[in-house]
MIBA-573363 format. One line per 8 residues: number of its first residue (from 1); their letters; for each residue x, y, z of N, C-alpha, C. Coordinates in Angstrom, 1 decimal, m for minus. Layout:
<rs>
NUM	a	X/Y/Z/X/Y/Z/X/Y/Z ~ ...
</rs>
This chain:
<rs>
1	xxxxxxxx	m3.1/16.4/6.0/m2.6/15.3/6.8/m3.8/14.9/7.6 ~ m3.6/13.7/7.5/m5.0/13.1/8.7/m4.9/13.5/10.0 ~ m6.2/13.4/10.9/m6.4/13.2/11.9/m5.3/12.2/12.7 ~ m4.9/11.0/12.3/m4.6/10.0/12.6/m2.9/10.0/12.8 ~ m2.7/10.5/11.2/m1.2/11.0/11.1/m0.7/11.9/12.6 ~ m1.3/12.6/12.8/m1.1/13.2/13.5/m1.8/12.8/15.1 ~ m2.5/12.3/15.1/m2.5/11.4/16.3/m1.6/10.8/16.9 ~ m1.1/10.0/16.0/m0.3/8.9/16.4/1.4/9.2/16.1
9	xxxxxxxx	1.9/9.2/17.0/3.4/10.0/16.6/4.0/8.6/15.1 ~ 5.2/9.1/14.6/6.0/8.5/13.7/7.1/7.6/14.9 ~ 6.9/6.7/14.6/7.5/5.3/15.4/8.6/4.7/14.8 ~ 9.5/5.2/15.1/11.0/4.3/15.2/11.4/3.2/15.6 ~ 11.1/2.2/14.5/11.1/0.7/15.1/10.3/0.4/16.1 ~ 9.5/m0.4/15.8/8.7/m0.6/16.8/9.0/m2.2/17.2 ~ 8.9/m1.9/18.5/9.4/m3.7/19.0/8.3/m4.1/18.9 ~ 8.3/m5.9/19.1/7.6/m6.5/19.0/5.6/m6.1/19.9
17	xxxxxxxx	6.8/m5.6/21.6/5.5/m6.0/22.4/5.0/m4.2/22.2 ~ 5.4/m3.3/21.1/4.9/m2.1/21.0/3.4/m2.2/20.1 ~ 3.5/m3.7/19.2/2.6/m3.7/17.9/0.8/m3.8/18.9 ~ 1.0/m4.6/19.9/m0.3/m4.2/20.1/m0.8/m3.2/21.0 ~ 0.1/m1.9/21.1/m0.6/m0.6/21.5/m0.6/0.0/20.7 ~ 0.0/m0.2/19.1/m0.4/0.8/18.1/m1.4/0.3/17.2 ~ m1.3/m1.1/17.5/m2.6/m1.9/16.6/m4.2/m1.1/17.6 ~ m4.1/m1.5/18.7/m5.5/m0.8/19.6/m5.1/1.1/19.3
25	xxxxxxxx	m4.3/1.4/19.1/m4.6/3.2/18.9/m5.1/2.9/17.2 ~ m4.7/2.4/16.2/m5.1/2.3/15.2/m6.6/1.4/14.8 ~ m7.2/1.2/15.9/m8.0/0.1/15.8/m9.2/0.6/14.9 ~ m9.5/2.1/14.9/m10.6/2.2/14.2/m10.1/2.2/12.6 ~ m9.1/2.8/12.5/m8.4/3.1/11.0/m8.6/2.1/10.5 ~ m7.7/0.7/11.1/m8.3/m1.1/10.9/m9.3/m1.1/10.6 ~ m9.8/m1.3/11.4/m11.9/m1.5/11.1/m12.4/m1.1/9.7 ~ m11.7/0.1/9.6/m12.4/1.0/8.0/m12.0/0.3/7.1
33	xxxxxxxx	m10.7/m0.1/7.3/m10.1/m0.9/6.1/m10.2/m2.2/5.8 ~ m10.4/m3.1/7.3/m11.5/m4.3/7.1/m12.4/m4.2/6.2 ~ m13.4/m3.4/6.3/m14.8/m3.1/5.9/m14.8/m2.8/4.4 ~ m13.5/m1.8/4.1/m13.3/m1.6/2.6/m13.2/m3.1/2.1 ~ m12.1/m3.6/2.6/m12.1/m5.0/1.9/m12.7/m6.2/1.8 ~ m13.7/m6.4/2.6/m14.7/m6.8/2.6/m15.5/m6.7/1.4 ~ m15.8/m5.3/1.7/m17.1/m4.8/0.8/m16.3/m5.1/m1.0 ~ m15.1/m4.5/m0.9/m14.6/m4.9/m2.4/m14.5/m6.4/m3.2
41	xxxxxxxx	m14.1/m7.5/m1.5/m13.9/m9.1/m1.8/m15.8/m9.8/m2.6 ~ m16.9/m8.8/m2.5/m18.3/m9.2/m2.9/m18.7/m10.5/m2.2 ~ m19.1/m10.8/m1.8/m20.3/m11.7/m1.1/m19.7/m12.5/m0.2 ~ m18.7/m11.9/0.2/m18.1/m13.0/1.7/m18.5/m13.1/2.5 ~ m18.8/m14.0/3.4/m19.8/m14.1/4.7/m18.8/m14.1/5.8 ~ m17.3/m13.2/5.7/m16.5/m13.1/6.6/m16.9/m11.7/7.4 ~ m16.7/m11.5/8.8/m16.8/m10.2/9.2/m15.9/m9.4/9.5 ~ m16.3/m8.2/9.5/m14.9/m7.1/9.7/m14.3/m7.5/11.1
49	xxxxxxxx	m14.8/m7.8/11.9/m14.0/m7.8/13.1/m13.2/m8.9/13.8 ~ m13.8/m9.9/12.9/m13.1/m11.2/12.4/m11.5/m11.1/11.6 ~ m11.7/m10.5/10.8/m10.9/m10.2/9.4/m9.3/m9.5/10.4 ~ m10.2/m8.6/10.8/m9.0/m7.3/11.7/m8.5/m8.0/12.9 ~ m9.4/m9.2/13.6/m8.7/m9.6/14.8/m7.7/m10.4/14.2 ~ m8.0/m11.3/13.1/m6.9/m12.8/12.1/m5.6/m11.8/11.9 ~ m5.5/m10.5/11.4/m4.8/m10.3/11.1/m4.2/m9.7/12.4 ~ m4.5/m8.9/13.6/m3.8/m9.4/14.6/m2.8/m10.1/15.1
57	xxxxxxxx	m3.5/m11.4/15.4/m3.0/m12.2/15.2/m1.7/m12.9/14.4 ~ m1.8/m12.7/13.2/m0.9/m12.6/12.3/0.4/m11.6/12.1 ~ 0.2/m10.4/12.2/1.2/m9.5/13.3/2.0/m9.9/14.1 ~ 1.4/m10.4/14.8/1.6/m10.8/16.6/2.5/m11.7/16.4 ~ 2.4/m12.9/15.5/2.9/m14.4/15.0/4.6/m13.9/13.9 ~ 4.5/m12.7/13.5/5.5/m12.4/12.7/6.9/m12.4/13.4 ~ 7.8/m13.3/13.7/8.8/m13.0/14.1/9.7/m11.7/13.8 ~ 9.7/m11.4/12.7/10.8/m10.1/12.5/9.8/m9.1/11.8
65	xxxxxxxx	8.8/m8.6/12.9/7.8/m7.9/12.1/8.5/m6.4/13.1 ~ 8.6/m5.2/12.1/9.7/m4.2/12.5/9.0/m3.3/11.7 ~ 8.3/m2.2/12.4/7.7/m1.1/11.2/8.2/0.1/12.0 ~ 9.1/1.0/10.6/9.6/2.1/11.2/8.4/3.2/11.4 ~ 7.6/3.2/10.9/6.1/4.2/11.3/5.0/3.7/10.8 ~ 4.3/4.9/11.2/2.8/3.8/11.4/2.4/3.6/10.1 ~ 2.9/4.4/9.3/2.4/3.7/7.4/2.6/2.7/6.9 ~ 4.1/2.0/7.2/4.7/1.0/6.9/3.8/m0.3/7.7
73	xxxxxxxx	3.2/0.3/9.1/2.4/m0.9/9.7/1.0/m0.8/9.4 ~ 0.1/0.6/8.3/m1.2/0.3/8.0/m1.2/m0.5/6.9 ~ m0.1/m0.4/5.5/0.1/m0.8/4.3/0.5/m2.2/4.7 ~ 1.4/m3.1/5.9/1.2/m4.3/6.5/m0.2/m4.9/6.5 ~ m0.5/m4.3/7.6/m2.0/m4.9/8.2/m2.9/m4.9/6.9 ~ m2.9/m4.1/6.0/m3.8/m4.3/4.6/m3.7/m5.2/3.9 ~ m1.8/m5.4/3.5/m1.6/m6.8/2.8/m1.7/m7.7/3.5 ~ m2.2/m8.1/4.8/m2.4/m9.2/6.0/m3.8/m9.4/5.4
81	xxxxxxxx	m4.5/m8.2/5.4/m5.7/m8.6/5.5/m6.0/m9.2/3.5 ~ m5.5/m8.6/2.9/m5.8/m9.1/1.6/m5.3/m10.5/1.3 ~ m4.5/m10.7/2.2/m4.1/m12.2/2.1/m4.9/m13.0/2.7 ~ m5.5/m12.6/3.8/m6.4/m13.0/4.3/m7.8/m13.6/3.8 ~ m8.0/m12.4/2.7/m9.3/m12.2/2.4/m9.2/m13.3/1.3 ~ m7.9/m13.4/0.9/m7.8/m14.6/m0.5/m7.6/m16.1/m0.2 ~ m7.0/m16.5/1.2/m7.3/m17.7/1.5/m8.6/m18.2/2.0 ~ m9.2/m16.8/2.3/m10.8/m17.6/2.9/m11.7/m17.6/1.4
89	xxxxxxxx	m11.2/m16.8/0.5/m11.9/m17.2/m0.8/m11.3/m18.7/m1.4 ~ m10.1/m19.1/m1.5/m9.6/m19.9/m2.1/m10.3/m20.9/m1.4 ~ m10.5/m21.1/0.1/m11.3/m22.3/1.1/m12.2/m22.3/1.0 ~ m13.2/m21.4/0.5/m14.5/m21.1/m0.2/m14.9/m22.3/m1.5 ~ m13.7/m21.8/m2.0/m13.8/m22.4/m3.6/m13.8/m24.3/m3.4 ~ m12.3/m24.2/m2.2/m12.4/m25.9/m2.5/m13.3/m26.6/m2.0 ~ m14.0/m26.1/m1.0/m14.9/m26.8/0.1/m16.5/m26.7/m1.0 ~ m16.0/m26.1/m2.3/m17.4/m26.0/m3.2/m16.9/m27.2/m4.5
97	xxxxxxxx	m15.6/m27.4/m3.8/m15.1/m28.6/m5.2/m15.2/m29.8/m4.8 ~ m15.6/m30.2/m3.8/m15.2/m30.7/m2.9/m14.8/m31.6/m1.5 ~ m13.5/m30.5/m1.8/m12.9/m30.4/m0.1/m13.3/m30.8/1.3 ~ m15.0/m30.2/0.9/m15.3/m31.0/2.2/m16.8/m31.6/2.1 ~ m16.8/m32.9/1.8/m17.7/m33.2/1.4/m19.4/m33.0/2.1 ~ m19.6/m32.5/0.8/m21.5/m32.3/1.3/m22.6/m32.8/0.2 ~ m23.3/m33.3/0.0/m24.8/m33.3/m1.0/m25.3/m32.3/m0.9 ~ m26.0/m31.7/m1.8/m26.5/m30.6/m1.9/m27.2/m31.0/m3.6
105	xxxxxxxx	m28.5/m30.4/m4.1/m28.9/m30.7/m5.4/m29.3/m29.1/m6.3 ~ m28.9/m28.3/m5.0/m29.2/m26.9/m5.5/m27.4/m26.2/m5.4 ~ m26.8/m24.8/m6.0/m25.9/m24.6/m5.9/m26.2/m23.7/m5.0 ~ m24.8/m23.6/m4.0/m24.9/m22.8/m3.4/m24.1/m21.5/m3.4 ~ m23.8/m21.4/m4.1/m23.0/m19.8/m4.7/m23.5/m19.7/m6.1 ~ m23.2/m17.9/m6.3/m23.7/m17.6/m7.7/m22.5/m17.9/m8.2 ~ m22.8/m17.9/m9.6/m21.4/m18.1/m10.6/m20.6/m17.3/m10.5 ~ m21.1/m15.6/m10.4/m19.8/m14.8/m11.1/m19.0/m15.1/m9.6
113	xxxxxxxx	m19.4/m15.4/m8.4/m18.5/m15.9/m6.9/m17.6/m16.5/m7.4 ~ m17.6/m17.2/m8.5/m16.5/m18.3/m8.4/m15.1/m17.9/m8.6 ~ m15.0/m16.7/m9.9/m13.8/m16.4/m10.1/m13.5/m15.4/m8.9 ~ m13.9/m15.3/m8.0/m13.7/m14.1/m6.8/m12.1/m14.3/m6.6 ~ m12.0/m15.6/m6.1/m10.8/m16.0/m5.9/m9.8/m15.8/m6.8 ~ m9.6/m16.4/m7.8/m9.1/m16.2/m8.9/m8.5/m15.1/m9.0 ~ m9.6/m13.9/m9.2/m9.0/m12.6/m9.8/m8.3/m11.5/m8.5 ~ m8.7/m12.3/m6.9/m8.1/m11.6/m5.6/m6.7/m12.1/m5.9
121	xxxxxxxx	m6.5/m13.3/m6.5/m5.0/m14.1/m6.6/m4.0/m13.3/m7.8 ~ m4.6/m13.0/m8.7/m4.4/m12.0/m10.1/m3.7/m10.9/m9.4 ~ m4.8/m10.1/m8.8/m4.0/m9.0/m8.1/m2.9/m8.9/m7.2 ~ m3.0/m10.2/m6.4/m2.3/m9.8/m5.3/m1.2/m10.5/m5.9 ~ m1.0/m11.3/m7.0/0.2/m11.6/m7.6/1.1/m10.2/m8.4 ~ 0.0/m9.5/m8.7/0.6/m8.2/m9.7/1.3/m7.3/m9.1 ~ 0.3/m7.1/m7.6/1.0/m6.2/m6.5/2.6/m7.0/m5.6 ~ 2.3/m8.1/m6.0/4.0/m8.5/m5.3/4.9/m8.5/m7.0
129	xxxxxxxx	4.8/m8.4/m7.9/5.5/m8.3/m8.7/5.8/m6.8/m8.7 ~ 4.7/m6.0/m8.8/4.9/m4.1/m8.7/6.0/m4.3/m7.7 ~ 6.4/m5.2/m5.9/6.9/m4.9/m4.8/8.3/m5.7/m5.0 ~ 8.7/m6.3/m6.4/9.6/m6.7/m6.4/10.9/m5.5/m7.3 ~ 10.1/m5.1/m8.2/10.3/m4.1/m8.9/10.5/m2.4/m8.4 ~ 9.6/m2.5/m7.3/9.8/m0.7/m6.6/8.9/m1.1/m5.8 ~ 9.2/m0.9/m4.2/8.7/m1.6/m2.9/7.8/m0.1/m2.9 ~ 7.9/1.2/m2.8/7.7/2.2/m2.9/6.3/2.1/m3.7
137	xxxxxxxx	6.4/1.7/m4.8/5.0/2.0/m5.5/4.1/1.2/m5.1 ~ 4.9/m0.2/m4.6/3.7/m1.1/m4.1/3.3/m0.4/m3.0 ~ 4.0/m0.1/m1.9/3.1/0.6/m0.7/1.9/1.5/m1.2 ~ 2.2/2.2/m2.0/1.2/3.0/m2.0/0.0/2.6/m3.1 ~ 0.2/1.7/m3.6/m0.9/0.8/m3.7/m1.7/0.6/m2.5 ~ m1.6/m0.4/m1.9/m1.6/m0.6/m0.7/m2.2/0.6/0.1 ~ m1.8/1.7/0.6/m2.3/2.9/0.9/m3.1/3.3/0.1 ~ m3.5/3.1/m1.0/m4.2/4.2/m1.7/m5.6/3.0/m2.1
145	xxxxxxxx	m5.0/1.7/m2.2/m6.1/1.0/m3.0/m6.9/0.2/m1.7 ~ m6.3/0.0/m0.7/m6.2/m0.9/0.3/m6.9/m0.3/1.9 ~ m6.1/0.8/1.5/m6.2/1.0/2.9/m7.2/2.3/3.1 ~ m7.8/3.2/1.7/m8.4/4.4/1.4/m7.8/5.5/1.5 ~ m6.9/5.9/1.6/m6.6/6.7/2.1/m5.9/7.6/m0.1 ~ m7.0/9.1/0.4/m6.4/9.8/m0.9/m5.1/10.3/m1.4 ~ m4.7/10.3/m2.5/m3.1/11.0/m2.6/m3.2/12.3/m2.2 ~ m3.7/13.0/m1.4/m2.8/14.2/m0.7/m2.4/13.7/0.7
153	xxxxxxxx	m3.7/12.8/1.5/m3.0/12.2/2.2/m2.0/10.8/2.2 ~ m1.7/10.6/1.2/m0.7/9.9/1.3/0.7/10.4/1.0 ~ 0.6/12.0/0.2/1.5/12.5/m0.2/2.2/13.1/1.0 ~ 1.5/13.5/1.9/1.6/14.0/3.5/2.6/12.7/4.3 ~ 2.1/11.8/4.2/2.7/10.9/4.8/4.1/10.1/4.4 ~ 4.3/10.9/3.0/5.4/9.7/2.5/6.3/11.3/2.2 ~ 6.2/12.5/2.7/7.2/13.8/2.3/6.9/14.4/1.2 ~ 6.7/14.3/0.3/6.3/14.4/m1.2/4.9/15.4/m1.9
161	xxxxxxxx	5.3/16.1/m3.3/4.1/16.7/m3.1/2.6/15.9/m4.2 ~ 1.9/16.5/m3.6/0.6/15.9/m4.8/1.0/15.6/m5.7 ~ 1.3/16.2/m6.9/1.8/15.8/m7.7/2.6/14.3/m8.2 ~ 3.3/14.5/m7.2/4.8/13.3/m7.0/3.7/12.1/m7.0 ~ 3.0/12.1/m5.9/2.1/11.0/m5.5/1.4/10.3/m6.5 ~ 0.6/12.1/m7.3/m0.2/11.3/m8.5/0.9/10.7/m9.6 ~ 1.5/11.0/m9.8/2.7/10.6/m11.1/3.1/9.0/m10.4 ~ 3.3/9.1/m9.1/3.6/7.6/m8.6/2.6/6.4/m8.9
169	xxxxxxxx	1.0/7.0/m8.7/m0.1/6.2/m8.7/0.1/6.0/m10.2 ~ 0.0/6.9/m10.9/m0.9/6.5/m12.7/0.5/5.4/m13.1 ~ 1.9/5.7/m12.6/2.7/4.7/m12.8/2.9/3.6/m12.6 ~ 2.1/3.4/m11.2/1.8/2.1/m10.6/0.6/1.7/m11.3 ~ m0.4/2.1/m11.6/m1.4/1.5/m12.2/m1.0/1.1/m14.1 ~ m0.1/1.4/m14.4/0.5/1.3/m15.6/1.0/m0.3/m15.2 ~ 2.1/0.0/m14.5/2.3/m1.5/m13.6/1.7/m2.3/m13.4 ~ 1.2/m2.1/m13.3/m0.3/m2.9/m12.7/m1.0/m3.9/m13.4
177	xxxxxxxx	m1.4/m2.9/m14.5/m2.0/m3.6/m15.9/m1.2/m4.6/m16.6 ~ 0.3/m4.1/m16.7/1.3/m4.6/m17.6/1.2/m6.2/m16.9 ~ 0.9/m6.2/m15.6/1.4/m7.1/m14.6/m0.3/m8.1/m14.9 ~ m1.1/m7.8/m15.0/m2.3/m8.6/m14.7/m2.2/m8.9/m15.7 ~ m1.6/m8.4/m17.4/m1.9/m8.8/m18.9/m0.9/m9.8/m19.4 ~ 0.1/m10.3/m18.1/1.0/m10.7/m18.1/1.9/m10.3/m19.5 ~ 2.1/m8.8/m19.2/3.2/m8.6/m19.9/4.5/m8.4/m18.7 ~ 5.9/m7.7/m19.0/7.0/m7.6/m18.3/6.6/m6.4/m18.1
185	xxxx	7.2/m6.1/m16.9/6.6/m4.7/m16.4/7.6/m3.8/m16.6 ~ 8.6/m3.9/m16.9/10.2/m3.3/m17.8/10.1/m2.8/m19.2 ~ 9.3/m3.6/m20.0/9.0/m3.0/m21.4/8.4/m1.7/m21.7 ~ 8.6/m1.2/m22.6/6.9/m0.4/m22.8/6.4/m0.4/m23.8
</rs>
């Protein structure tokens, strides 16, 4: 179990004006996971502490935002920030189509940047189809792909043993694939 897990008690609904004292106790855990996704998004000129405050924000703005513990609000704030991280690529792309007009005679992005967007949209389409199908495997996507955190500590956090966890992951990632190859994710 983490440091953190255990830091931070298990929270029973959390009201609204609770999210930003568990958002500032979790603030470093955020940060790491900014930083993961960042580094994974490749050549964004967004910063982590940018990234983590938008999604704040975004929390904050959620009218019926209700997390029974703090897992349910790190695997949140990760799909905040992945969402995040895909409209500032998608505003990337148009303001390069575009959107907002400039002259320029040299490009200013490399090629393979272009599909960045694209394939952040791929994903995060596959992961809401995984979350339509078993909300369960999508979190720990999310936990595991998102947020770093290994399957023993995720296995800690969600009751369950190693095992369970890994048989969850290789199934979600089966999911996964079926979902990105646009096959049905019910077949096999």
């Amino acid at each position: 179990m983490s440091d953190l897990t255990m830091a931070t008690p298990q929270l029973g609904g959390l009201e609204r004006a609770d999210h930003g004292a568990l958002f500032a106790s979790l603030y470093d855990e955020l940060r790491g996971i900014a930083h993961r996704e960042l580094r994974r998004g490749g050549g964004l000129t967004l910063s982590a502490t940018t990234l983590l405050h938008e999604t704040y924000f975004r929390i904050r703005q959620r009218e019926s935002a209700d997390f029974p513990d703090q897992n349910r609000f790190l695997a949140y704030a990760a799909r905040a920030m992945r969402t995040l991280i895909i409209d500032y690529a998608r505003n990337r792309q148009a303001h390069k189509r575009g959107g907002e007009f400039e002259i320029t005679s040299l490009p200013t992005e490399l090629p393979e940047q272009i599909t960045e967007a694209a394939e952040l949209e791929r994903l995060a389409g596959a992961i809401d189809l995984l979350g339509e199908l078993d909300a369960d495997l999508a979190q720990l996507v999310d936990l595991k792909f998102f947020c770093g955190y290994s399957l023993i500590e995720i296995a800690a956090m969600r009751g369950v043993s190693e095992r369970t966890a890994q048989r969850d992951w290789d199934k979600a990632r089966v999911l996964l694939k079926r979902a990105l190859e646009g096959r049905d994710l019910l077949s096999s």
